[in-house]
Residue frames relative to the residue before (quaternion, step in Angstrom):
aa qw qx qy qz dx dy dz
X 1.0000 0.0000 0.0000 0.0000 0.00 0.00 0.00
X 0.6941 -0.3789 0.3851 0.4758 3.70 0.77 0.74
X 0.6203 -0.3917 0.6282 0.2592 3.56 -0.07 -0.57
X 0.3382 0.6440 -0.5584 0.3988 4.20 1.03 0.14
X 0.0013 0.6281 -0.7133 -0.3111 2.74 -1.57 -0.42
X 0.6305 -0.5481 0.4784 0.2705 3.42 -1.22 0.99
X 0.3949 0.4937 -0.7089 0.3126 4.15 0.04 -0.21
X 0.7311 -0.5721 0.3491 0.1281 2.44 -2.28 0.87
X 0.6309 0.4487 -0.3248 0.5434 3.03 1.54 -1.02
X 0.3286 0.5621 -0.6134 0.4469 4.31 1.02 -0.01
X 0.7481 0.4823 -0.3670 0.2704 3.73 0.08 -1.42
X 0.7343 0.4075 -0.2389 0.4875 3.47 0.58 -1.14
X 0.4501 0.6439 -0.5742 0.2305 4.16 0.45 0.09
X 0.3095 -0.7179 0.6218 0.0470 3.31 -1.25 0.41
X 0.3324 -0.7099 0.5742 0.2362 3.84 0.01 0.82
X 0.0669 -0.6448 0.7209 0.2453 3.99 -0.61 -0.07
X 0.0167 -0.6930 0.6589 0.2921 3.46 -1.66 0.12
X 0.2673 -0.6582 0.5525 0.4359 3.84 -0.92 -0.32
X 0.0992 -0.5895 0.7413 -0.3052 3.16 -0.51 2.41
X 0.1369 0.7546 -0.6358 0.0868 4.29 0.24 0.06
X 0.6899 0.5616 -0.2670 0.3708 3.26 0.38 -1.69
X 0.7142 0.5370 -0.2992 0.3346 3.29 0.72 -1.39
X 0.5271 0.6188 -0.3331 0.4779 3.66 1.72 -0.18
X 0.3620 0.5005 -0.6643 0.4209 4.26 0.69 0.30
X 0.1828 -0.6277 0.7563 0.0235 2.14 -2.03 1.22
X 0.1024 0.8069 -0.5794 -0.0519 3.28 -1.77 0.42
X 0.3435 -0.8011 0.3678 0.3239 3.56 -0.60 0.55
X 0.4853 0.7701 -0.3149 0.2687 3.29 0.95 0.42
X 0.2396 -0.8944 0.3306 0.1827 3.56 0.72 1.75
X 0.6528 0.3731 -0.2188 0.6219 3.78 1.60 -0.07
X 0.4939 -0.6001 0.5296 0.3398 3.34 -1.29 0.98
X 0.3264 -0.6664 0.6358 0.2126 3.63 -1.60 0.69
X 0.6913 -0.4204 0.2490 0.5324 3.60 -0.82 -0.09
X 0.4081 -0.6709 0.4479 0.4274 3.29 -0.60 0.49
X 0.4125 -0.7234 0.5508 0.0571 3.30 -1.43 0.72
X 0.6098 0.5549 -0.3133 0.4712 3.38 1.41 -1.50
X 0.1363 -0.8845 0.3518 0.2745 3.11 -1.36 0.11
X 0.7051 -0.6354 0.1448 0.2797 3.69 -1.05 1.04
X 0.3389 -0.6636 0.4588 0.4840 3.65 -0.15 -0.15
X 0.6404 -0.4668 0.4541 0.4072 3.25 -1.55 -0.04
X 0.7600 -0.4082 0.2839 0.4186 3.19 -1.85 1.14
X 0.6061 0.6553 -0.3469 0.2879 3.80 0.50 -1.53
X 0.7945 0.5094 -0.0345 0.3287 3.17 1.10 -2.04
X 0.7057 0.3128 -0.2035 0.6023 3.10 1.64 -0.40
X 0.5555 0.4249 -0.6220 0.3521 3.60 1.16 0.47
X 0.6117 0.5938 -0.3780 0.3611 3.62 1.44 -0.81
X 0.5530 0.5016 -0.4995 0.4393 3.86 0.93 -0.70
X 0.6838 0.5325 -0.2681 0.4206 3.79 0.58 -1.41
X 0.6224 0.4668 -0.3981 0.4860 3.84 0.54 -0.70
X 0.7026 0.5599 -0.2714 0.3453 3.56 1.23 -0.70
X 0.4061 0.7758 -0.1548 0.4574 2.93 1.95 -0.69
X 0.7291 0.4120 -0.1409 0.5281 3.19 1.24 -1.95
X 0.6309 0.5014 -0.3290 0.4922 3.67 0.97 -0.88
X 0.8412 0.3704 -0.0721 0.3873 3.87 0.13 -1.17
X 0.1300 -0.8245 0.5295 0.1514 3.22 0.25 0.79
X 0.6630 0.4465 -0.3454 0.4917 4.03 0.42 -0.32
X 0.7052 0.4524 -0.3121 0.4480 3.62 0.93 -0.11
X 0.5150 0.5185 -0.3817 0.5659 3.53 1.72 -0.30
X 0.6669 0.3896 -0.3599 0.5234 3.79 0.75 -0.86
X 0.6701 0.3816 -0.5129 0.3772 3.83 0.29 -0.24
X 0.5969 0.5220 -0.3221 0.5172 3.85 1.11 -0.59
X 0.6915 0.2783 -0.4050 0.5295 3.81 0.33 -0.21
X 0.5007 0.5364 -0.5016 0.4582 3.85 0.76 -0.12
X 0.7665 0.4108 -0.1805 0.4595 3.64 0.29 -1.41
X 0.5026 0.4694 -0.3357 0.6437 3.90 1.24 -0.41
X 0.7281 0.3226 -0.3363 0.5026 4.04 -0.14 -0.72
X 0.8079 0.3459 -0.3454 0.3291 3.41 0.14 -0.73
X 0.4501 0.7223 -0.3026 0.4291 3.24 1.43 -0.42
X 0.7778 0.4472 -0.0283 0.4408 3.36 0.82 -1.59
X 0.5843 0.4985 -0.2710 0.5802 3.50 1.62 -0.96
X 0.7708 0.2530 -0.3928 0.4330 3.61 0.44 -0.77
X 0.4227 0.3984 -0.5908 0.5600 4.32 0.63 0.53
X 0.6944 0.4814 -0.3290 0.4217 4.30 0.00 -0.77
X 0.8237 -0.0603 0.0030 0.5638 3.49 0.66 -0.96
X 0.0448 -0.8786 0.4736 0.0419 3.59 0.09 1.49
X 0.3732 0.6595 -0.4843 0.4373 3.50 1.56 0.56
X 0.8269 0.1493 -0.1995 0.5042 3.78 0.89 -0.78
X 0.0982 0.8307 -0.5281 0.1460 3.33 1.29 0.89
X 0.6943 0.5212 -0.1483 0.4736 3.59 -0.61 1.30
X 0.8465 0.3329 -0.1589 0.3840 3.50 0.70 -1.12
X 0.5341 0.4250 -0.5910 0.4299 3.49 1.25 0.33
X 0.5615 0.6837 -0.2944 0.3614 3.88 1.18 -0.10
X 0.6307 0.4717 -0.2620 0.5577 3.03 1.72 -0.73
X 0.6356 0.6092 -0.2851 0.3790 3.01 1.41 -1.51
X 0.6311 0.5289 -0.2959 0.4842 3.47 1.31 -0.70
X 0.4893 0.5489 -0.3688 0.5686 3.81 1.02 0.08
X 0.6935 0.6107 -0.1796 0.3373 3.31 0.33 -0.68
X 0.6116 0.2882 -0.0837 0.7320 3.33 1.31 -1.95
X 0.4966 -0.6005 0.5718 0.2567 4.40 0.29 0.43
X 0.3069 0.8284 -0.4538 0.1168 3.42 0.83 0.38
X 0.3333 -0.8423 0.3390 0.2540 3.75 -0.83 1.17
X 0.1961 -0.8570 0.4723 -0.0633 3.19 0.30 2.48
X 0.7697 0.3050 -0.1689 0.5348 3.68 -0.91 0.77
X 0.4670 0.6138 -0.5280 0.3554 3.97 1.05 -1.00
X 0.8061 0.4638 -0.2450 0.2740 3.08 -0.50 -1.24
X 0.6867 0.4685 -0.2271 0.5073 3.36 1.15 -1.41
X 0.3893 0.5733 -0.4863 0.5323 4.27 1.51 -0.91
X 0.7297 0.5229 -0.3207 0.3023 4.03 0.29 -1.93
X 0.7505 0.3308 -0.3702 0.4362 3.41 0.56 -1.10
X 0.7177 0.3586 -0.4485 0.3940 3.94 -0.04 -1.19
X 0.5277 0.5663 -0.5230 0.3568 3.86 0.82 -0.04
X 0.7104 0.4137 -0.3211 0.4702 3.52 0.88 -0.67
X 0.8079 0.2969 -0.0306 0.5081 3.23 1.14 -1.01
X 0.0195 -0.8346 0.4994 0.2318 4.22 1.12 0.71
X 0.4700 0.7249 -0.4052 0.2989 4.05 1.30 -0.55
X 0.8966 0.2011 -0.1736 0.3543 2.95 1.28 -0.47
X 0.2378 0.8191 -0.4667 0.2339 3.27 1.19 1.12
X 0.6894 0.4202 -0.3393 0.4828 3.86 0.82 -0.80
X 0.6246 0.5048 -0.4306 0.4118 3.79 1.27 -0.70
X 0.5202 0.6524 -0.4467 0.3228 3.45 0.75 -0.17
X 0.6939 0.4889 -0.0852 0.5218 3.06 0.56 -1.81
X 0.5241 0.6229 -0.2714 0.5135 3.54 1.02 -0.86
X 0.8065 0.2839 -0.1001 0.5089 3.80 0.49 -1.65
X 0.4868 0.4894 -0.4594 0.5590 3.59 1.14 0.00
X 0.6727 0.5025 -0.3863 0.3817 4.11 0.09 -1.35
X 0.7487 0.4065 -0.2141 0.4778 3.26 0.82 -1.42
X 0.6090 0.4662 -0.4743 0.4322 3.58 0.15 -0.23
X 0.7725 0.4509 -0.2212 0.3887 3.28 0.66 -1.34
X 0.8517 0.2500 -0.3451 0.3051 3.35 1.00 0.14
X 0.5182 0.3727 -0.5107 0.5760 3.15 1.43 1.25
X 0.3750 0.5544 -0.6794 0.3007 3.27 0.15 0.74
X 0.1107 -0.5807 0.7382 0.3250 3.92 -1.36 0.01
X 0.7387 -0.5008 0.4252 0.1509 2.65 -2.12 1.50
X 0.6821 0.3904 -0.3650 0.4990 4.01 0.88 -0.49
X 0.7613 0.3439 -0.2400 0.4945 3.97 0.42 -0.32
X 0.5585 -0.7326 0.3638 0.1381 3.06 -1.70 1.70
X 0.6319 -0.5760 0.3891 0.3427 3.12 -1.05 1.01
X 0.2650 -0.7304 0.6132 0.1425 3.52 -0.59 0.49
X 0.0962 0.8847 -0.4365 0.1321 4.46 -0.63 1.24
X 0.2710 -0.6623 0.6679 0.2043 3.74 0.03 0.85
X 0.2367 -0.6387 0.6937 -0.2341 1.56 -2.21 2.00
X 0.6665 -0.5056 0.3182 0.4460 3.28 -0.91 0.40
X 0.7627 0.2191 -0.2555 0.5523 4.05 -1.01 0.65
X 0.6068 -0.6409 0.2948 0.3662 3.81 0.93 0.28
X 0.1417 0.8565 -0.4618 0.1818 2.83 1.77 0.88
X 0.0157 -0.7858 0.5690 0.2417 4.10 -1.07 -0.70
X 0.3275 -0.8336 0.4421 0.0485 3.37 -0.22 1.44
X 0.0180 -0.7760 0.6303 -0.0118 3.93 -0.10 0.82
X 0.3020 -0.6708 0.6516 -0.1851 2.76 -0.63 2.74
X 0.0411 0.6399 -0.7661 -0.0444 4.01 -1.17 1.11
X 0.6851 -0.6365 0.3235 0.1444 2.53 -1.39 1.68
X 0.6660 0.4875 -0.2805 0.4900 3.79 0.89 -1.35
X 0.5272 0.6068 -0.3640 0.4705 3.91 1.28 -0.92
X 0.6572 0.4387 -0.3710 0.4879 3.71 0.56 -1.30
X 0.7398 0.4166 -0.3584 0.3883 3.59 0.19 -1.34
X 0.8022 0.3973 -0.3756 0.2397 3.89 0.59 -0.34
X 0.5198 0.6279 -0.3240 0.4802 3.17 1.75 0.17
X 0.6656 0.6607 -0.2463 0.2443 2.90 1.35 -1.47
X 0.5016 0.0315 -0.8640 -0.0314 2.50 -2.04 1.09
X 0.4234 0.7509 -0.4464 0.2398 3.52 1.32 -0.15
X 0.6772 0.4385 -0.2210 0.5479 3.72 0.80 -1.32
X 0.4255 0.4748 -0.6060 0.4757 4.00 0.62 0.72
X 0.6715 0.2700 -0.3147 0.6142 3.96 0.65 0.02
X 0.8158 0.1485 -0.1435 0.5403 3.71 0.43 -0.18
X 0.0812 -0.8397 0.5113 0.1638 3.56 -0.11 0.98
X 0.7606 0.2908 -0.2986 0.4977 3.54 0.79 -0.26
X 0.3428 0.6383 -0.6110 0.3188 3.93 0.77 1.33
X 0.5872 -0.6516 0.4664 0.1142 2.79 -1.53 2.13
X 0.9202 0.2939 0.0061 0.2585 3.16 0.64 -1.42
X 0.4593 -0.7783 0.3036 0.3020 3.18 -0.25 1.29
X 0.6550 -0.4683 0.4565 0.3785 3.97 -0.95 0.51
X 0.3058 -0.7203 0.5868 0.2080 3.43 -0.79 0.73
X 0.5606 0.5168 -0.4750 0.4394 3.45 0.91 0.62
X 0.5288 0.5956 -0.4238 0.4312 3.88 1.02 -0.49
X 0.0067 -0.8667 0.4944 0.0656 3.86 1.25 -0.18
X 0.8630 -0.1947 -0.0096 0.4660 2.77 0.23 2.16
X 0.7647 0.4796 -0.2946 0.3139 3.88 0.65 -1.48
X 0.4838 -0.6641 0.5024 0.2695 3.32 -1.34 0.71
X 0.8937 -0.2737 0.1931 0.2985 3.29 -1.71 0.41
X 0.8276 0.3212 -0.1568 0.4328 2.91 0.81 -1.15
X 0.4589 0.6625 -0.4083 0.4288 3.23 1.73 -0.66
X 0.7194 0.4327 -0.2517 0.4816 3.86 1.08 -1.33
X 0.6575 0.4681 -0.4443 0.3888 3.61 0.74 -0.52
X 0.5424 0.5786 -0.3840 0.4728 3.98 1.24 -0.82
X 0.5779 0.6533 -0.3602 0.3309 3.81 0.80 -1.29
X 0.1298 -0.7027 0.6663 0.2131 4.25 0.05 0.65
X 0.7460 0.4591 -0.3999 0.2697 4.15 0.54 -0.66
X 0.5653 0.5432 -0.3598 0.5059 3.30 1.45 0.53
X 0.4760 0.4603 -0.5625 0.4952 3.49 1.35 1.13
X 0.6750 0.4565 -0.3696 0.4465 3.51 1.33 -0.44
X 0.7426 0.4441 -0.3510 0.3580 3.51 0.91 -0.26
X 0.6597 0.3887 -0.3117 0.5627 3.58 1.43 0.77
X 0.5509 0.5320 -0.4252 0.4824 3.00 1.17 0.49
X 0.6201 0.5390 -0.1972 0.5349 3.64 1.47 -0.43
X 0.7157 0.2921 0.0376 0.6332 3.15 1.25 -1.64
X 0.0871 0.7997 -0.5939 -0.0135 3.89 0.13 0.63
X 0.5344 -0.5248 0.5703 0.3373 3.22 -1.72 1.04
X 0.3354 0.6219 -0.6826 0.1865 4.22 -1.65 -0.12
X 0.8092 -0.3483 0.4288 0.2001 2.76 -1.58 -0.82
X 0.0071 0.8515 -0.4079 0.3293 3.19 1.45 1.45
X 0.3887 -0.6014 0.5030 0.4839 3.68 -0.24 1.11
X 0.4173 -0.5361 0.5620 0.4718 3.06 -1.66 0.25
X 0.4629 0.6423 -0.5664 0.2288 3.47 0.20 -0.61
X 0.7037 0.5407 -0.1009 0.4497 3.84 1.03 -0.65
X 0.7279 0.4562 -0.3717 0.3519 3.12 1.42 -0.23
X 0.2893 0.5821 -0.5903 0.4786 3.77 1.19 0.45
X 0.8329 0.2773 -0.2314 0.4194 3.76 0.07 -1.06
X 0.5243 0.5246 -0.4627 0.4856 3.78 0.61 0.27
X 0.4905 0.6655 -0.3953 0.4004 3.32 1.26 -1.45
X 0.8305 0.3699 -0.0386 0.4147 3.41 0.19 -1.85
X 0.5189 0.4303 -0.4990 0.5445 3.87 0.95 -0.55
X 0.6199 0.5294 -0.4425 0.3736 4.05 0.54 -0.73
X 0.7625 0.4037 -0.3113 0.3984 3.55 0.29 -1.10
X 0.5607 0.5722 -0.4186 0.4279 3.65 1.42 -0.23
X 0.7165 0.4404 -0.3644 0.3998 3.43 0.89 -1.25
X 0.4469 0.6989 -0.4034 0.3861 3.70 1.34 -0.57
X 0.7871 0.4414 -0.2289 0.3652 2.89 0.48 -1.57
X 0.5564 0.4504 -0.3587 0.5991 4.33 1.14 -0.79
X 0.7276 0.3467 -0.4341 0.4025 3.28 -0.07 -0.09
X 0.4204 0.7209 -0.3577 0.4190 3.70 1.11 -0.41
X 0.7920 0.3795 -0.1378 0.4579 2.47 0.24 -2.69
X 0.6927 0.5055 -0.3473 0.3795 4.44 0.87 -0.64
X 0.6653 0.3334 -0.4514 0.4923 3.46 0.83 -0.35
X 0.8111 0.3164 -0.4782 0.1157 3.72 0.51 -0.14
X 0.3446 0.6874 -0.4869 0.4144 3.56 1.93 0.52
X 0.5845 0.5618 -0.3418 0.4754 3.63 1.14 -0.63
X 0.9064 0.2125 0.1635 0.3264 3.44 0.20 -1.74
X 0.5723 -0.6934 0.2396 0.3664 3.23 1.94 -0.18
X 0.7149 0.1575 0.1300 0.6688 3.01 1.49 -1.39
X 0.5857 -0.5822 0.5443 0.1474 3.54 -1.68 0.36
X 0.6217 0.5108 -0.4531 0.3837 3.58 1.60 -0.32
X 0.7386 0.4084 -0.3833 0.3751 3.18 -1.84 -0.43
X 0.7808 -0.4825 0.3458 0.1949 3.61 -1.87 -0.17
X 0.3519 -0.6146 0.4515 0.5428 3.90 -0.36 0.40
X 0.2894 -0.5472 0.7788 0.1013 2.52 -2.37 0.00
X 0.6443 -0.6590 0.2280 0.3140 3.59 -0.94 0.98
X 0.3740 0.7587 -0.3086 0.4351 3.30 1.84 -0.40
X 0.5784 0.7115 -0.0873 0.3894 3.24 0.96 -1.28
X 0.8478 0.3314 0.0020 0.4140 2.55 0.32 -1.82
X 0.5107 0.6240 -0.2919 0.5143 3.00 1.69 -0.77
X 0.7056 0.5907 -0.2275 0.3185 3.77 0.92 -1.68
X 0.7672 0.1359 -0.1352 0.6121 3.47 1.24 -1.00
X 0.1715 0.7757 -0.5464 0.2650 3.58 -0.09 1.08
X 0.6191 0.4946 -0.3616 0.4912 3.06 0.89 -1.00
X 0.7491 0.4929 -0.2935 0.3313 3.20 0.25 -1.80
X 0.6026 0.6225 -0.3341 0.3711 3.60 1.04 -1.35
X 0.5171 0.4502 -0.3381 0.6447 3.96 1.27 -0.86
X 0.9428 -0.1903 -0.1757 0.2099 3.34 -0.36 0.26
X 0.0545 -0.6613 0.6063 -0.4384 2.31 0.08 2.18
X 0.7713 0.4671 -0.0301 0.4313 2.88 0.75 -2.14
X 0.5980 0.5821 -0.1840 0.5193 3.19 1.24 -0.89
X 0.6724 0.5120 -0.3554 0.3992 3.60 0.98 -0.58
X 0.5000 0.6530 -0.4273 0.3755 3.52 1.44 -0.41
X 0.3846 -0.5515 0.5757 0.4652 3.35 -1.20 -0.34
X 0.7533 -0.5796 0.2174 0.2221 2.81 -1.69 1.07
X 0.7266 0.4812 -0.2843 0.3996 3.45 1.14 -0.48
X 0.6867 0.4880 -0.2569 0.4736 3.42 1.56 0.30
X 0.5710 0.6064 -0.4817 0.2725 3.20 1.62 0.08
């Protein structure tokens, strides 16, 4: 299990990231002219060359570019791939902290080449993102958000996890038992061979927590409580434990 420990109060943590920005709201379902402004050619061939080299900085930049752009596209769920990204612990901003730490020249062009993309992009056509070998990944926004927290490692995965059984974004970002079932079960760089059975150890651990907060509480809304956590511990250890060892 990574090194976790199972205590109850392990179950109920909540990673925070500092994603704020990514909360503007607007009600405007088409992009206006952009306004923000762009860095210079230089800065965005060096952010983008970084893109091609760094593969965890392109996913933090197409996270912060989608989520950016989705909440100006859809200000009704403005917010929830940000929240949703709380939820799955997800390592927002790391990469991007890594590069302007090595490089500080490029901390405002970032933010700079995120604003500006994101507000001339239109909301119906795919983002377009260097990739490693001079590849160019075309990322659609509504695709990222239904895969997502998965498609933060894979921005251009079609298919949703067979553990999200079915529920939409917001249904998973509202869900509090899906901080406990990525905190046990983290997204990364899990063989894939393992991810049919992670898939499914997830929807199990989903599901005991479910079934404990509503013998406790009636219902599945609102936030644990250590009770909780306390109640389905056991089971949650072995769950996890039932995997084989190289996939937990």
């Amino acid at each position: 299990m990574r090194g976790r420990p199972l205590l109850a109060m392990a179950l109920l943590a909540v990673t925070a990231t500092a994603v704020g920005w990514l909360y503007l709201r607007t009600a405007q379902p088409q992009p206006p002219q952009a306004t923000s402004v762009a860095p210079t050619d230089e800065m965005r061939q060096r952010i983008e060359r970084r893109m091609g080299d760094d593969a965890a900085f392109r996913n933090d930049v197409a996270f912060l570019l989608v989520a950016t752009l989705r909440d100006r596209c859809r200000p009704a769920e403005a917010g929830l791939l940000a929240r949703m990204a709380n939820r799955a612990a997800l390592p927002v901003l790391a990469a991007v902290s890594a590069v302007t730490a090595e490089d500080p020249g490029l901390d405002r062009p970032i933010y700079r080449y995120i604003q500006h993309r994101a507000d001339s992009a239109r909301c119906t056509d795919p983002l377009p993102l260097a990739a490693a070998g001079g590849r160019v990944l075309h990322v659609d926004i509504e695709q990222y958000a239904r895969t997502f927290p998965d498609s933060y490692f894979d921005p251009t995965r079609s298919r949703a996890p067979r553990d999200f059984g079915g529920h939409t974004l917001r249904e998973r970002a509202s869900n509090a038992c899906n901080s406990v079932v990525y905190s046990v079960l983290p997204l990364g760089d899990a063989d894939w061979r393992c991810a049919s059975l992670r898939a499914n150890a997830r929807a199990r651990v989903r599901s005991l927590c479910e079934d404990e907060l509503r013998r406790q509480h009636g219902d599945i809304a609102g936030e644990l409580d250590m009770a909780v956590g306390q109640g389905m511990q056991e089971q949650v250890v072995a769950a996890v434990a039932a995997l084989p060892v190289d996939c937990r």
